[in-house]
C-alpha positions as CSV (number, residue, x, y, z in Angstrom):
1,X,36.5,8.0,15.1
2,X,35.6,4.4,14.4
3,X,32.2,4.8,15.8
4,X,31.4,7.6,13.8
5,X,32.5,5.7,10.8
6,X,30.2,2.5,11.5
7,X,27.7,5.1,12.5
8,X,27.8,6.8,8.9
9,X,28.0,3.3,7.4
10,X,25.0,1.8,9.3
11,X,23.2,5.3,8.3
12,X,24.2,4.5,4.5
13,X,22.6,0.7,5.0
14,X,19.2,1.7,6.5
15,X,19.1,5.1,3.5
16,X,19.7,1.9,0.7
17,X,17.3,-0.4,2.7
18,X,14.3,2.7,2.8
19,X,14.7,3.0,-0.8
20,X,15.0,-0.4,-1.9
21,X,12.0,-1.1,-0.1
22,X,10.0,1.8,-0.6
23,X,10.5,1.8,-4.5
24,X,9.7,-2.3,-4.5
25,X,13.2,-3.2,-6.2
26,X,12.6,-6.6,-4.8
27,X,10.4,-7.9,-8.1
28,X,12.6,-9.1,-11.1
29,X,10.5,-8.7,-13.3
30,X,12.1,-6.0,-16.1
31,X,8.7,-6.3,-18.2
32,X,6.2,-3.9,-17.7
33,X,3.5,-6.3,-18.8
34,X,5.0,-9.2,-16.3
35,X,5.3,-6.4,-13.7
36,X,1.4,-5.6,-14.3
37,X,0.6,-9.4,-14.4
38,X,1.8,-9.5,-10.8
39,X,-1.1,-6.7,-9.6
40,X,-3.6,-8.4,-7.2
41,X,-7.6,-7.4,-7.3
42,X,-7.9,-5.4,-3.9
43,X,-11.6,-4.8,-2.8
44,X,-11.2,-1.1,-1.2
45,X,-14.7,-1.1,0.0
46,X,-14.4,-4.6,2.1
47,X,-10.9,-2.9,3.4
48,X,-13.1,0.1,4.2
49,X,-15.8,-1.9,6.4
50,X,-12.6,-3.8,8.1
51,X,-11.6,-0.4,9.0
52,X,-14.4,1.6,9.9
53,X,-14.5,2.6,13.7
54,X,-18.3,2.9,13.3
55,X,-18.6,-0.9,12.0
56,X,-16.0,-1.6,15.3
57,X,-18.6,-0.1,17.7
58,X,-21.5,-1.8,16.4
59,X,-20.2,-4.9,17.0
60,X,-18.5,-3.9,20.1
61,X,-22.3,-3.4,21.1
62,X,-24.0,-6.2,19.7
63,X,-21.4,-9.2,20.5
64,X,-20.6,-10.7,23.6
65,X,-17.2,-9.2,24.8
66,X,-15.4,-12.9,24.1
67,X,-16.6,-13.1,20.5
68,X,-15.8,-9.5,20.1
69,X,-12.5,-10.2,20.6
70,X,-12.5,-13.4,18.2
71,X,-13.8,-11.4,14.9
72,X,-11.9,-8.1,15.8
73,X,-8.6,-10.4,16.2
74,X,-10.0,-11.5,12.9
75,X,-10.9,-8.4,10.9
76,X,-7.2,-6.9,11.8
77,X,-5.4,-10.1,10.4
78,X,-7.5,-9.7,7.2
79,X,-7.3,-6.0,7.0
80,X,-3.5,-6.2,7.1
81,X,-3.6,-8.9,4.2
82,X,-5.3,-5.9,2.5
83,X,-2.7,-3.9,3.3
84,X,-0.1,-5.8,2.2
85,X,-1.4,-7.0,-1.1
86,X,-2.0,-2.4,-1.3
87,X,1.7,-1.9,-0.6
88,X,3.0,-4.8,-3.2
89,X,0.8,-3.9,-5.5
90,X,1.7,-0.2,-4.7
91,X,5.3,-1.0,-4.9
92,X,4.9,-2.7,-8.7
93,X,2.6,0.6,-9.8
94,X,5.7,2.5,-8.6
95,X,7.7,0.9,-10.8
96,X,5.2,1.0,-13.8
97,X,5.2,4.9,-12.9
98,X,8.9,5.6,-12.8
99,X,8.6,4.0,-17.1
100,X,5.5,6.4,-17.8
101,X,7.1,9.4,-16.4
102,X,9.9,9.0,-19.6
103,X,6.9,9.3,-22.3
104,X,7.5,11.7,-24.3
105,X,3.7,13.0,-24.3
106,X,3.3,14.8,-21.3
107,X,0.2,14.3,-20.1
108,X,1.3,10.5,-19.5
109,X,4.1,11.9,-17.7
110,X,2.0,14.2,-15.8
111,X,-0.5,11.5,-15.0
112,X,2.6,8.9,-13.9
113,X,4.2,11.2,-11.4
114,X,0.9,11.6,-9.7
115,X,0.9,8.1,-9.8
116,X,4.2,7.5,-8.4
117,X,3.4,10.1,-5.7
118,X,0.3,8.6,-4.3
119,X,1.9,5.1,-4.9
120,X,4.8,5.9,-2.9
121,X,2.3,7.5,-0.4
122,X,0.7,4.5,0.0
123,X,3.2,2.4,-0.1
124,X,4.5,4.2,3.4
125,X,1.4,5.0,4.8
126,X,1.1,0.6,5.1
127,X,4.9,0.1,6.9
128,X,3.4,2.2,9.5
129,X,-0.1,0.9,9.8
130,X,0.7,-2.9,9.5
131,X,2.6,-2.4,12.9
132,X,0.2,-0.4,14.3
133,X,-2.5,-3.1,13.6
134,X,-0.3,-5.7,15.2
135,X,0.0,-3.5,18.3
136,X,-4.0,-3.0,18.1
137,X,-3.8,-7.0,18.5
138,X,-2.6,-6.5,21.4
139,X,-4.1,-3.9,22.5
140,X,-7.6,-4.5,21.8
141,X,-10.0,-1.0,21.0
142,X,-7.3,1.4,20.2
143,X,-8.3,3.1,16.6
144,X,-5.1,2.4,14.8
145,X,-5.3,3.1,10.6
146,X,-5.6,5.9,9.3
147,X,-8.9,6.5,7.0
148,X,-7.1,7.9,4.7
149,X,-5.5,4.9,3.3
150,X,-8.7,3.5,1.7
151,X,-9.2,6.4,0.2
152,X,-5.3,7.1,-1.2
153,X,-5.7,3.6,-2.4
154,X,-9.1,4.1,-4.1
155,X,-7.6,7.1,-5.7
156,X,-4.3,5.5,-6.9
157,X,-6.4,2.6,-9.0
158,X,-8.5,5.6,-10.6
159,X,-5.1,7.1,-11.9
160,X,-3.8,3.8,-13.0
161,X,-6.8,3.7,-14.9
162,X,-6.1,7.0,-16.4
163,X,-2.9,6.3,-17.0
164,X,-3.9,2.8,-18.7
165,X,-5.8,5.1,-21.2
166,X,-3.1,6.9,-21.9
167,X,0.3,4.3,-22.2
168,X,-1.5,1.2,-22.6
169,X,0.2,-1.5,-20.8
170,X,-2.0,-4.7,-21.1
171,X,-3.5,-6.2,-17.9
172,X,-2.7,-3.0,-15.6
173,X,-5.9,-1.3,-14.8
174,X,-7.9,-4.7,-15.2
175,X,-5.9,-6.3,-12.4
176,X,-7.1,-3.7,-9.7
């Protein structure tokens, strides 16, 4: 009996920890404008090259197996930087969603959940590839991200531009 009551309790924890996590409760900032402020510039197509399997080869090819080894340690360190400046900012445009989807016009509420959908998408899509990187560290020439990230990413700043159209909130397209 008492281990199915810590059981149900430790299942209760990890359910608040997902969602705090996943909906990025842990920025103060009530402000939409602050939250925006907070949005970091993320250069999708430099994320792309770090990722691309065909940009892995060619080098893989064309460097001697030591230095290889150097730059590919390097372009997974930098491509899960990307990935966690994606999620935060991810995590803040979930946020910004969740006030959109109350507008009372509803294409902005329309345009926000799809927001908040791909944002959350994104946001879970990186807490499985940042360990999947690490592993790739480790484990040098296994094909670890996804391709679709980029691309989910790429998409979510288009419909944060949309959305910026539509419930102007000062500094959040401009910041991505």
């Amino acid at each position: 009996m008492i281990l199915a009551s810590v059981i149900v309790v430790l299942a209760f924890l990890a359910l608040f920890l997902i969602l705090h996590v996943v909906k990025g409760h842990h920025a103060t900032g009530r402000d939409l404008d602050q939250l925006a402020s907070r949005l970091q510039a993320v250069d999708v197509n430099a994320f792309r090259n770090l990722i691309d399997e065909r940009e892995e080869e060619y080098l893989r090819e064309h460097l001697p197996q030591r230095e290889f080894r150097g730059i590919q340690r390097e372009r997974k360190l930098a491509a899960i930087e990307y990935i966690r400046c994606a999620s935060a900012n991810a995590a803040i445009l979930i946020r910004l969603a969740e006030a959109a989807r109350e507008d009372p016009d509803s294409a902005v509420a329309q345009a926000a959940e799809k927001l908040f959908d791909n944002a959350l998408r994104v946001r879970l899509c990186s807490f499985r590839v940042v360990p999947r990187l690490y592993a790739g560290l480790l484990f040098p020439g296994a094909s670890l991200v996804p391709a679709d990230l980029a691309d989910t990413y790429d998409t979510v700043t288009r419909q944060v531009v949309m959305l910026g159209l539509q419930y102007p909130t000062r500094g959040m397209s401009a910041a991505l």
